[in-house]
N, C-alpha and C positions, 0 to 999 in steps of 0.2 A: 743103599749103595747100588743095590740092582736096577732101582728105577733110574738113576742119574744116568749110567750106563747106556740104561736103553735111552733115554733123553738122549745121550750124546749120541749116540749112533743112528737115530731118525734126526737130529742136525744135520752131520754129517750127509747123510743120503741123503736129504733135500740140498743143502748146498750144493751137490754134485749133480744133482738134475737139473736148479739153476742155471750153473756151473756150463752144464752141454745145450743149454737152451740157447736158439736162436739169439734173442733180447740179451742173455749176458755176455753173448760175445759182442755185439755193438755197443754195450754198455761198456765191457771192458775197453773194448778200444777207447771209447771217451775218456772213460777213467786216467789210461795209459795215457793220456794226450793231457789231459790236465794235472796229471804229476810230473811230465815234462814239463810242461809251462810254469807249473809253480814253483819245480828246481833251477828253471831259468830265470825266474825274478828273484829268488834268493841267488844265487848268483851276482845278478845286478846290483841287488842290494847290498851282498858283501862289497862288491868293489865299492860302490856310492858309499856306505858306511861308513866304509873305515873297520878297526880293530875292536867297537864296540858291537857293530853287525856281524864280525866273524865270529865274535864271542856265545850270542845270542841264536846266532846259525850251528854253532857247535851243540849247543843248549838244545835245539832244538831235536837236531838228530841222534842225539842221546836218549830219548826220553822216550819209554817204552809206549807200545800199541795204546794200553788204558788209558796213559799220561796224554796221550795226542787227543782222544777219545773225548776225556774228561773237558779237555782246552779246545777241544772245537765244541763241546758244549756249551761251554762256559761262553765262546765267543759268538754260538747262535742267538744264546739267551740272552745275551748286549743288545745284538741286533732286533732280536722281536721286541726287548723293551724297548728300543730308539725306533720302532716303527709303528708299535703302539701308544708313545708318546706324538710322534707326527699325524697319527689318525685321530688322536683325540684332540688335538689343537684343531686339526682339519674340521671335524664336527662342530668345537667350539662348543663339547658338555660343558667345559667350567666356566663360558660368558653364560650358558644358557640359563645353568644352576645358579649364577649371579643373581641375574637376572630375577630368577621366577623365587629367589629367597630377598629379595629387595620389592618387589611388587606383595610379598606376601607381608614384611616391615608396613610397607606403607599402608598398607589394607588396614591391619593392624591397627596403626597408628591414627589411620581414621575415623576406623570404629570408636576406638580410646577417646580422641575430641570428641564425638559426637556425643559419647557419653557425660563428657564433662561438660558440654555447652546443655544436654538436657537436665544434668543437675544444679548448674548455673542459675539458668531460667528458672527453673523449682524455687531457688533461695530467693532469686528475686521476686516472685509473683509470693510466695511466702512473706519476705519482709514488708512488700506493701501492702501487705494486706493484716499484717499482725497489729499496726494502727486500730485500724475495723473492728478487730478479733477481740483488742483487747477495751475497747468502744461497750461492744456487745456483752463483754463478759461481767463489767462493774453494771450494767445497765442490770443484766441478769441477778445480778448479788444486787443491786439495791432490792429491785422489785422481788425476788425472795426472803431477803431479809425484814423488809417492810410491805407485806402487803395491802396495807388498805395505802397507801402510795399508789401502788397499783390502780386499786378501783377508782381513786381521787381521780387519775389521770386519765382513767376509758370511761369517764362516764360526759355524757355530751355537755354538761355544762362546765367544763373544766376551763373550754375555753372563754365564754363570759365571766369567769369568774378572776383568769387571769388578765384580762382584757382591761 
């Protein structure tokens, strides 16, 4: 309780050094001048309104110091998200990020065929050649399974003999 105290009372004294500074006396007057402005366009507004602007103007100047506090919060944190929406259309992150996750699709996508045109090719240079393969392999099981076949045929008169 004693800290809060002295909290509040080193508030206090710095507000009031503020307070007699050069800077918040032209800051006040501004101030001063923009809360007359603003009670003059409420004003206006009541008339233009009508009875639902008097109602909303009454609302208004009801509603305690926190309550105005909270509602011009409320009403900056609109405006930075509406100006941080207009900066990022401005940049254009989200064509950019379109962009570069569509280029990176396609990349992808061409890796992918390439790979399917190199196994393509494999099947076909495979099927043409399994003719050959399977050529070579009854060639191999005869001449194992019979080898003087074998010798019959590598010996040089095989060919006078078929002849």
């Amino acid at each position: 309780m004693e800290q809060l105290a002295q909290y509040t009372s080193t508030v206090k004294l710095l507000a009031q050094e503020a307070l007699a500074s050069k800077l918040a006396t032209k800051t006040g007057a501004a101030l001063q001048a923009t809360g007359a402005a603003l009670y003059l366009w409420g004003e206006v507004l009541l008339i233009v309104g009508g009875p639902p602007a008097r109602k909303w103007w009454r609302w208004q100047l009801a509603l305690s110091p926190q309550e105005l506090y909270i509602e011009a919060g409320v009403v900056g944190a609109c405006f930075a998200l509406y100006s941080l929406r207009r900066w990022l259309k401005r940049k254009q992150f989200g064509a950019r990020l379109k962009r570069t996750v569509r280029n990176w699709r396609r990349a992808a996508t061409a890796r992918y065929r390439a790979v399917q045109d190199y196994v393509a090719h494999q099947s076909r240079l495979a099927a043409f050649c399994l003719p050959h393969a399977c050529y070579l392999g009854v060639c191999y099981l005869v001449l194992r399974t019979f080898p003087s076949l074998g010798v019959f045929l590598c010996e040089g008169n095989t060919v006078n003999t078929l002849a």
